[in-house]
N, C-alpha and C positions, 0 to 999 in steps of 0.2 A: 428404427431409422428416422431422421428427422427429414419429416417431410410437412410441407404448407403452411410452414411457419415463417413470421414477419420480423424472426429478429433470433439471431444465434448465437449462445453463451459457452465461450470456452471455456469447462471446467467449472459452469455453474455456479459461478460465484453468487451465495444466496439471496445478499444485499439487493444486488442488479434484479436479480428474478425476482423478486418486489418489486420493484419498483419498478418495472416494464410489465410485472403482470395485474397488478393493482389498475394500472391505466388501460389494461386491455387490450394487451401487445400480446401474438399467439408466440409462444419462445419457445423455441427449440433449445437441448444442451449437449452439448459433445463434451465427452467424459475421457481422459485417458484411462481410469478405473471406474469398473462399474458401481461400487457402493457406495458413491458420492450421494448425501441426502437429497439432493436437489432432484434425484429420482421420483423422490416422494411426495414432489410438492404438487399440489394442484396448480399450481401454474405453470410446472410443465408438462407442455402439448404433444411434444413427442421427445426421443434423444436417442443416443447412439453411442458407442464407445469409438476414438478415435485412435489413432495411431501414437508413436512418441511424435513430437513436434520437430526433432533433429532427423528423424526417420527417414527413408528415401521413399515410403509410398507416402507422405503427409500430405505435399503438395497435392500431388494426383486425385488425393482423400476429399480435401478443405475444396478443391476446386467444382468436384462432382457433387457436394451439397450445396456449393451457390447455385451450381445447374438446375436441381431439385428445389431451391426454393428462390425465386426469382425476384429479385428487389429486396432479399431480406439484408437484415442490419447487424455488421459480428461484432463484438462486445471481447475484448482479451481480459484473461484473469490476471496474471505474471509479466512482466518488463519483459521477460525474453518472449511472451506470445505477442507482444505490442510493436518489437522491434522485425519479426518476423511478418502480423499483419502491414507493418510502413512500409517494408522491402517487396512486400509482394506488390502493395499499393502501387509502388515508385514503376514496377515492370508490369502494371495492369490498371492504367490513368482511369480507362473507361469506367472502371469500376470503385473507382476510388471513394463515390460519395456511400458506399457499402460497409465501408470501415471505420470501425469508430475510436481511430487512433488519431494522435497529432502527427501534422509533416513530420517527414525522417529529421529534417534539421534541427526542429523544436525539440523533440523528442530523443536527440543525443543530449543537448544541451542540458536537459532536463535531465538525464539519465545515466549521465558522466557527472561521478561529484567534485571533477579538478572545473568542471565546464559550470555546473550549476554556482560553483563557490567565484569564479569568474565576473559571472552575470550579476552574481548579488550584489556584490561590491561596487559594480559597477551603477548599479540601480539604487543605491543608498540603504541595501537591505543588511543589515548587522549577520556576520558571518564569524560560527570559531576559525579562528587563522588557520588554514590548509597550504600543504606544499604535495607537490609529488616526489617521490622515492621511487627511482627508475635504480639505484644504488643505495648501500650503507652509506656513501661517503653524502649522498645530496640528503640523508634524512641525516644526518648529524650537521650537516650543512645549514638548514633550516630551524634549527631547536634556535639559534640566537633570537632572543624576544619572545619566547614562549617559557611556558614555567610546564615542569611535569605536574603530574600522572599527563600525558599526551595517548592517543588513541590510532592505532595500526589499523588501518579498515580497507578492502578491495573498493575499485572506483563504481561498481554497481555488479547487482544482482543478476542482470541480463546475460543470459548463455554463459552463467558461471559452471565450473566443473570444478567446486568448493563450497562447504558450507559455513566458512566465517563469515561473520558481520563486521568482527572490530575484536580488537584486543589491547584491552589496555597497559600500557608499560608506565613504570615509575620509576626509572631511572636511563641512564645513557647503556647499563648491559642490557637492560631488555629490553629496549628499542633495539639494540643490534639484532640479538637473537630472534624479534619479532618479523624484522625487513630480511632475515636472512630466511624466514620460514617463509613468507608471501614470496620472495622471487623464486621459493623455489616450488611450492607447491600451487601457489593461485592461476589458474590458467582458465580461460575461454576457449567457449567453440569458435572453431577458425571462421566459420559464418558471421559472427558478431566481429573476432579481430581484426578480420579482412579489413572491415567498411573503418572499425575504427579500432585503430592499431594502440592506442594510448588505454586503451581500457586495463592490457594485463599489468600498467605500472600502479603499485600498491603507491597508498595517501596516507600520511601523517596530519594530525587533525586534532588541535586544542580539546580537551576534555570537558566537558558541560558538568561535572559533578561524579555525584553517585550513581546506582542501579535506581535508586529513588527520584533521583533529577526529576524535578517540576517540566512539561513539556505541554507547549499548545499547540494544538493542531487547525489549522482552517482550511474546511475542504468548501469547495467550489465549482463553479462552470461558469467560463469565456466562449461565447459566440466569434464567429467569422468578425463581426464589427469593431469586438470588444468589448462588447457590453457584458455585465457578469452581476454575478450574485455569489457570497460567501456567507457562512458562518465559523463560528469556532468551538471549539470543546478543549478543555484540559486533560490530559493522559493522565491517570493517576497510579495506574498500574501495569503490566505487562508482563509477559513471559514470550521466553528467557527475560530475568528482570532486568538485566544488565543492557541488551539488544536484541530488540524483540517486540510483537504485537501487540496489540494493548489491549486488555481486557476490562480496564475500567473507565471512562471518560465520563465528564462529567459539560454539561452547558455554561458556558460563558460570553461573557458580552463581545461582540466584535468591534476589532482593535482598527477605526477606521481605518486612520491614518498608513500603518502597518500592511493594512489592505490593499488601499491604493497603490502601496511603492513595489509590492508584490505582482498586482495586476501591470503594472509600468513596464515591469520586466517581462511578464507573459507575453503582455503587447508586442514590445520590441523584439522578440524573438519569432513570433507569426504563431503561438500557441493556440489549438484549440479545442475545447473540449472539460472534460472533468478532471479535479487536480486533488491534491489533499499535500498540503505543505505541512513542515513540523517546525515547530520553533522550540528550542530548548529557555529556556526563564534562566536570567540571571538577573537578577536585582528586577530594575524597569526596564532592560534589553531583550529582547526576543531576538534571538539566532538561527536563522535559516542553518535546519541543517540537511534538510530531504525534501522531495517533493513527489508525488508520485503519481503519473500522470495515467490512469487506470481507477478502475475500481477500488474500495481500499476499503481496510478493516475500520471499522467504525460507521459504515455509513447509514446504517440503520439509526443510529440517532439523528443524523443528517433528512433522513426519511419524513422522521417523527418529527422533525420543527418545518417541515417545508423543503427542503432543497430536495432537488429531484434531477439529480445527475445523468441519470442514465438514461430517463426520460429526458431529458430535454436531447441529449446525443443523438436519440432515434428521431425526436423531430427533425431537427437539423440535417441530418442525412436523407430525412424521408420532405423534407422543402417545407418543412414546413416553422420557418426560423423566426417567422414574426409571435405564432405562437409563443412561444420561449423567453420573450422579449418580455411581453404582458407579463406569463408570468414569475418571470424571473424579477421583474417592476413590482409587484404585486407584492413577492418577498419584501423585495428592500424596504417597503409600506409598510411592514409589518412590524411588530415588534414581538419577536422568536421568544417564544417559551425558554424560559433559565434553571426552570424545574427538574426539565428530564436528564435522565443517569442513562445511562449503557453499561451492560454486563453480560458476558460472556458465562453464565452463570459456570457450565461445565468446568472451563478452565479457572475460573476462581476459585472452586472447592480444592482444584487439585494443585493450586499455588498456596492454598493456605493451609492445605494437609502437608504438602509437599517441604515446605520451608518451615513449619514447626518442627520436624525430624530433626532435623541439624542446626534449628535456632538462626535458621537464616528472618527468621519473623520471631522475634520476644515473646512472650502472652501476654502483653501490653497491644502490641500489634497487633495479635490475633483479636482481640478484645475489640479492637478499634474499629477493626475491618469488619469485623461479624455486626458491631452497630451501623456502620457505615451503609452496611447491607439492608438489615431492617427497616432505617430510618427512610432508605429509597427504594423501599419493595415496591409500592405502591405507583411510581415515576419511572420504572426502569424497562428496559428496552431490549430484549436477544436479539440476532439476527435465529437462531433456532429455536426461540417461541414465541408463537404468533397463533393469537385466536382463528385466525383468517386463513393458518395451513397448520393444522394440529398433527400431521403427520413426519413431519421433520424431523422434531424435540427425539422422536423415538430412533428413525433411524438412525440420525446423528450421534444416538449416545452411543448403539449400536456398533458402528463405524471407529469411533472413536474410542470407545473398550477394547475391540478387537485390533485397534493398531494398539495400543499401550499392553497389550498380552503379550504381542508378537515383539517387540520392541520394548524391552524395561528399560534397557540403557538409554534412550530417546529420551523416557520419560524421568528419571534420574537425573537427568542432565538440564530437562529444563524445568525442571517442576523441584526438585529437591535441595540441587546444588547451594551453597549460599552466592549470593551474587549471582546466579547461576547464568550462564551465554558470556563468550570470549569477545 
């Protein structure tokens, strides 16, 4: 049961638990399954297994551990746990500085990609041209001034009951065939539709490339003022390769300019908190195509140069914002290590075992990737190995063996496919 603890992670995301336990935050974790590694870690003080989050004891559940831990700080893993902590937020003010989510309104904005590609454009931030497709006839409508492969993707992952991301079409029949499958199969929980009813219309969305496509990501934190700190990394890899998390990034210099017009937009909308944007690379354009305003895969490299996202969240919630200030100042002073790699090592083995089967990777590739590895063993970063909780690495493989036993067609699909994710 999580009890006496100063800070609660839904779902344990492992990132956050560094970096709130590193600084000496007691964390509690609420678990929908129990073999999550984060069980494991020495950083957590106590945890619990929790309900489904659509569930009708959830609320009753989430409420009886704030009772149980008094001024503690909740931490969401997923968009739909983030739009469900704002809603609670929105019907429980008193308690508001508890949550470590953005206002509900930042946080549509952010969340809906007809809303974010909106804001961009507005803010000077280079965007692939987006329409929405509420019908065949308005996505055929739309292609004028776009060139194919174009890209069929739901408006966001929040309270989806579907597990696309995107799917690419290359011609005007499979764009039909692609908008005739989203209207009929992509649907939201009526919780999320309710508030906002624009979510179930599927988006047509210029293509940024390949499964390969060059992508920058800068993840960050915005205070109440506005004041902020970012860095960036490059995605080099991921799985599903197509659309999907990324298992490889690498340190790069931050894009001031880029920065600033990004913060513009946060500003203007009242955002606050931790972010991780993605920029697709096209020549010298950077294209907003995501933003994610939660915790986020990759931030363990963010750890390792200084940004401390989830830490500074709990300061701020906990008043203590001047803090954050300094050292969020103290970053920008700095000049961020360019060395460090992130790797996912598990999922690497199994992207490069995975995609030699069918030649989705050459032996050229493999070759390249196996040096890529070596030349940054020494600079590279897991979120599940860490001198500092050695018990993770085990569970986790644990975990993650026993879902790919149970699930071969999962792992088929994203680990083997060529191109593999729709």
């Amino acid at each position: 049961m999580i009890t006496g603890v100063a800070a609660i992670l839904l779902e344990g995301q492992m990132d956050a638990l560094h970096d709130l336990g590193r600084h000496g935050v007691r964390v509690g974790v609420a678990l929908r399954r129990p073999d999550g590694p984060s069980r494991a870690s020495r950083y957590t003080a106590s945890w619990e297994r929790s309900p489904s989050l659509w569930s009708a004891g959830y609320s009753e559940w989430f409420e009886g551990v704030l009772e149980r831990n008094a001024d503690a700080v909740v931490f969401p893993l997923q968009e739909s746990d983030s739009f469900w902590l704002a809603a609670w937020r929105e019907r429980h003010p008193a308690h508001g500085h508890r949550i470590a989510v953005p206002p509900f309104d930042a946080l549509r904005i952010v969340t809906l990609k007809s809303e974010l590609y909106t804001a961009s454009v507005a803010h000077g931030l280079a965007a692939p041209r987006t329409w929405m497709a509420p019908t065949v006839e308005a996505a055929l409508a739309g292609i004028e001034g776009s060139a194919f492969p174009l890209v069929v993707k739901p408006q966001s992952r929040c309270g989806n009951r579907h597990w696309m991301r995107g799917r690419l079409v290359r011609n005007r029949r499979e764009l039909i065939g692609a908008i005739e499958w989203a209207l009929t199969n992509i649907r939201f929980r009526t919780e999320v539709s309710d508030c906002w009813p624009d979510i179930s219309t599927p988006l047509v969305q210029e293509s940024g490339g390949g499964p390969d496509r060059p992508i920058t990501n800068m993840s960050g934190f915005i205070d109440r003022d506005g004041d902020w700190a970012a860095l960036a990394h490059r995605k080099r890899l991921q799985f599903p390769r197509r659309y999907g998390n990324g298992i490889c990034f690498e340190s790069v210099p931050l894009n001031g300019a880029l920065a600033e017009r990004l913060i513009g937009m946060l500003r203007s909308i009242g955002f606050v908190g931790m972010f991780e944007a993605e920029f697709i690379e096209r020549g010298e354009e950077r294209l907003l195509i995501d933003l994610n305003p939660r915790a986020f895969n990759g931030m363990t490299l963010s750890l390792a140069r200084g940004l401390n996202p989830t830490w500074w969240s709990y300061l701020v919630a906990t008043g203590a914002g001047e803090q954050v200030k300094q050292e969020m100042r103290a970053l920008r002073m700095q000049q961020p290590r360019l060395d460090l790699v992130y790797c996912r090592r598990l999922e690497f083995a199994a992207t490069l075992a995975g995609q030699s089967i069918l030649c989705g990777f050459g032996p050229r590739q493999i070759v390249d990737w196996g040096r890529w590895y070596l030349r940054n063993r020494s600079v590279m970063v897991d979120p599940f190995i860490a001198d500092d909780d050695p018990h993770i690495g085990r569970a986790r493989l644990r975990t993650q063996l026993n879902a790919w036993r149970k699930h071969p067609r999962d792992f088929i699909g994203t680990y083997v496919r060529r191109g593999s994710g729709r």
